[in-house]
Residue frames as qw, qx, qy, qz and C-alpha x, y, z in Angstrom:
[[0.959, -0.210, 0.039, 0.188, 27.53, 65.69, 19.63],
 [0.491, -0.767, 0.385, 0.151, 31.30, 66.00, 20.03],
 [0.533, 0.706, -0.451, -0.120, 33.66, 65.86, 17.63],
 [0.030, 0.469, -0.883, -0.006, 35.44, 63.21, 19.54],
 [0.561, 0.143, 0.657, -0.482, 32.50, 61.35, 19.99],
 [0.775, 0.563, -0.010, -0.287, 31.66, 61.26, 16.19],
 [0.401, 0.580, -0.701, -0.107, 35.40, 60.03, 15.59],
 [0.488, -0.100, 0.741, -0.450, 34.52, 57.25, 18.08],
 [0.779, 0.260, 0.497, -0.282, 31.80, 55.97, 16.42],
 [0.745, 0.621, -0.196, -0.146, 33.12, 56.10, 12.91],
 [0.029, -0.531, 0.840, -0.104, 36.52, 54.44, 14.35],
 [0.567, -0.063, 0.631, -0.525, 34.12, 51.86, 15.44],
 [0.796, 0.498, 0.279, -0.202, 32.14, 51.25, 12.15],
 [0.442, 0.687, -0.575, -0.040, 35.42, 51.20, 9.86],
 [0.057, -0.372, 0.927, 0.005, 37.07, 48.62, 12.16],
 [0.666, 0.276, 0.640, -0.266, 33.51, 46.40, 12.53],
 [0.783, 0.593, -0.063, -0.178, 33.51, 46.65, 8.23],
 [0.404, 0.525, -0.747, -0.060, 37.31, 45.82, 7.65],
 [0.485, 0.011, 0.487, -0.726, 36.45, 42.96, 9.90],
 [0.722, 0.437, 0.286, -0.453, 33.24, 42.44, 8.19],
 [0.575, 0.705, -0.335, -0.247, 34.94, 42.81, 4.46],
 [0.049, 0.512, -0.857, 0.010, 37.69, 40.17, 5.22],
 [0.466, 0.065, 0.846, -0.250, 35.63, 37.58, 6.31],
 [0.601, 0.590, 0.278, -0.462, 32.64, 38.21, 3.67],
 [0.873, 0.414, -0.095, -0.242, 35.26, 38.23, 1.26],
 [0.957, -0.186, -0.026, 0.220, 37.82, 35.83, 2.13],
 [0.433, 0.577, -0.437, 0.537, 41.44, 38.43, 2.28],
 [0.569, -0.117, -0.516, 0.629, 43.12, 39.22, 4.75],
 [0.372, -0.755, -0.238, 0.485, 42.81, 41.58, 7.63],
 [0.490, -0.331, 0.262, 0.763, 45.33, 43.92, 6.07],
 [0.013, 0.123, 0.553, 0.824, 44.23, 44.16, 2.35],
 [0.194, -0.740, -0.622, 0.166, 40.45, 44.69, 4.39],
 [0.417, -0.698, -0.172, 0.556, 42.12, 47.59, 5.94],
 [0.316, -0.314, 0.314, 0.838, 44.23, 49.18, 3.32],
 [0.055, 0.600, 0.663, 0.444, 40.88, 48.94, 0.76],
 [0.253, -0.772, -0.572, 0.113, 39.00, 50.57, 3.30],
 [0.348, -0.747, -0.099, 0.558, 41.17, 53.22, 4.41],
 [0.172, -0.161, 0.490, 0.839, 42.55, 54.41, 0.64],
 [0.014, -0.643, -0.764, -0.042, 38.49, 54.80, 0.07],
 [0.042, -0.395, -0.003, -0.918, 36.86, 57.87, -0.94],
 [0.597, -0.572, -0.380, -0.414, 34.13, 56.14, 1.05],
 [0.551, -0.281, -0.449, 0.645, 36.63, 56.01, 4.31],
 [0.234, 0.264, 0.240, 0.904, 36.89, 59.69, 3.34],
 [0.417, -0.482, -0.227, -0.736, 33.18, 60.56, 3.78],
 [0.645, -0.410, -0.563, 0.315, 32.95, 57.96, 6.64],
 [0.491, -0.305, -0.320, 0.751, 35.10, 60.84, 8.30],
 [0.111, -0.276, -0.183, -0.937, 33.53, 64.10, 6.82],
 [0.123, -0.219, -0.944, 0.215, 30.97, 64.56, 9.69],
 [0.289, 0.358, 0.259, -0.849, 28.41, 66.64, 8.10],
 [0.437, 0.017, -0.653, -0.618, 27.88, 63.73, 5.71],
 [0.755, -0.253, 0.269, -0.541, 26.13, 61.77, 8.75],
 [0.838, 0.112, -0.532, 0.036, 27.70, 58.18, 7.43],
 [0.441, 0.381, -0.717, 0.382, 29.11, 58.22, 10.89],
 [0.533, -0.176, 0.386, -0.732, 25.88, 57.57, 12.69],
 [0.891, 0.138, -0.258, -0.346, 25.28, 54.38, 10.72],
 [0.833, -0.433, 0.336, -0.083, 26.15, 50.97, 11.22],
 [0.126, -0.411, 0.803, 0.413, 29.48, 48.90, 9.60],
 [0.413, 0.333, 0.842, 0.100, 27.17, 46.95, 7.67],
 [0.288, 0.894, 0.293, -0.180, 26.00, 50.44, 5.74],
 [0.162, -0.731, 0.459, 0.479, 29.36, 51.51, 5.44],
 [0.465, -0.161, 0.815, 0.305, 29.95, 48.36, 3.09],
 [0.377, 0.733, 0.464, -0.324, 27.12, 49.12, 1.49],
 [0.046, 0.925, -0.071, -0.371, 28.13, 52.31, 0.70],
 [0.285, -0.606, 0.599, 0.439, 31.56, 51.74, 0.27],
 [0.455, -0.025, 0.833, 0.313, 30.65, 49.06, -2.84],
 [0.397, 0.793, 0.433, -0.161, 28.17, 51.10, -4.43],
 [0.134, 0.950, -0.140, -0.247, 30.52, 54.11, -4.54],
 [0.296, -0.684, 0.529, 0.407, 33.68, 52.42, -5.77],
 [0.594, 0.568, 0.569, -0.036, 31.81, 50.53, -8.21]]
Protein backbone atom coordinates (compact mmCIF):
# COMPACT_ATOMS: atom_id res chain seq x y z
CA UNK A 1 0.00 0.00 0.00
CA UNK A 2 1.01 3.64 -0.48
CA UNK A 3 2.41 5.71 1.78
CA UNK A 4 -0.28 8.20 1.15
CA UNK A 5 -2.80 5.79 1.51
CA UNK A 6 -1.55 4.61 4.99
CA UNK A 7 -1.50 8.44 6.06
CA UNK A 8 -5.18 8.44 4.95
CA UNK A 9 -6.28 5.90 6.99
CA UNK A 10 -4.44 6.80 10.13
CA UNK A 11 -5.67 10.60 9.52
CA UNK A 12 -8.96 8.94 9.60
CA UNK A 13 -8.65 6.81 12.83
CA UNK A 14 -6.98 9.77 14.95
CA UNK A 15 -9.80 12.16 13.94
CA UNK A 16 -12.76 9.22 14.52
CA UNK A 17 -10.80 8.72 18.32
CA UNK A 18 -10.40 12.54 19.21
CA UNK A 19 -14.03 12.54 18.36
CA UNK A 20 -14.57 9.36 20.12
CA UNK A 21 -12.33 10.54 23.36
CA UNK A 22 -14.31 13.87 23.78
CA UNK A 23 -17.53 12.52 23.86
CA UNK A 24 -16.61 9.22 25.98
CA UNK A 25 -15.00 11.51 28.18
CA UNK A 26 -16.86 14.60 28.40
CA UNK A 27 -13.77 17.58 27.19
CA UNK A 28 -13.67 19.29 24.62
CA UNK A 29 -12.82 18.79 21.02
CA UNK A 30 -9.53 20.57 21.47
CA UNK A 31 -8.07 19.06 24.75
CA UNK A 32 -9.33 15.49 22.65
CA UNK A 33 -6.99 16.65 20.04
CA UNK A 34 -4.03 18.09 21.78
CA UNK A 35 -4.01 14.62 24.18
CA UNK A 36 -4.04 12.71 21.19
CA UNK A 37 -1.63 14.36 19.08
CA UNK A 38 1.27 15.06 22.03
CA UNK A 39 0.88 10.97 22.36
CA UNK A 40 3.62 8.63 22.00
CA UNK A 41 0.63 6.55 20.90
CA UNK A 42 -0.20 9.34 18.00
CA UNK A 43 3.50 8.71 17.34
CA UNK A 44 3.21 4.95 16.57
CA UNK A 45 -0.30 5.59 15.05
CA UNK A 46 2.09 7.23 12.35
CA UNK A 47 5.20 4.85 12.33
CA UNK A 48 3.83 2.56 9.52
CA UNK A 49 5.70 -0.53 10.09
CA UNK A 50 3.97 -0.67 13.47
CA UNK A 51 0.60 -1.64 11.52
CA UNK A 52 -1.67 0.52 14.22
CA UNK A 53 -2.69 2.24 11.07
CA UNK A 54 -4.77 -0.58 9.69
CA UNK A 55 -6.93 -0.68 12.80
CA UNK A 56 -9.94 0.95 13.77
CA UNK A 57 -10.32 4.46 16.12
CA UNK A 58 -11.81 2.44 18.68
CA UNK A 59 -8.24 0.36 18.98
CA UNK A 60 -6.36 3.36 18.82
CA UNK A 61 -8.05 4.37 22.27
CA UNK A 62 -7.41 1.29 23.39
CA UNK A 63 -4.03 1.51 22.79
CA UNK A 64 -3.55 4.92 23.43
CA UNK A 65 -4.88 4.29 27.37
CA UNK A 66 -3.03 1.29 27.95
CA UNK A 67 0.24 2.90 26.81
CA UNK A 68 0.00 6.21 28.65
CA UNK A 69 -1.13 4.56 31.64
Amino acid sequence: MSFDKMNICADMILTDAIEDMAAEDNISIEESRNRLLNSNACKCLYNFESGLWMEGPDYFLDYYRRYEK
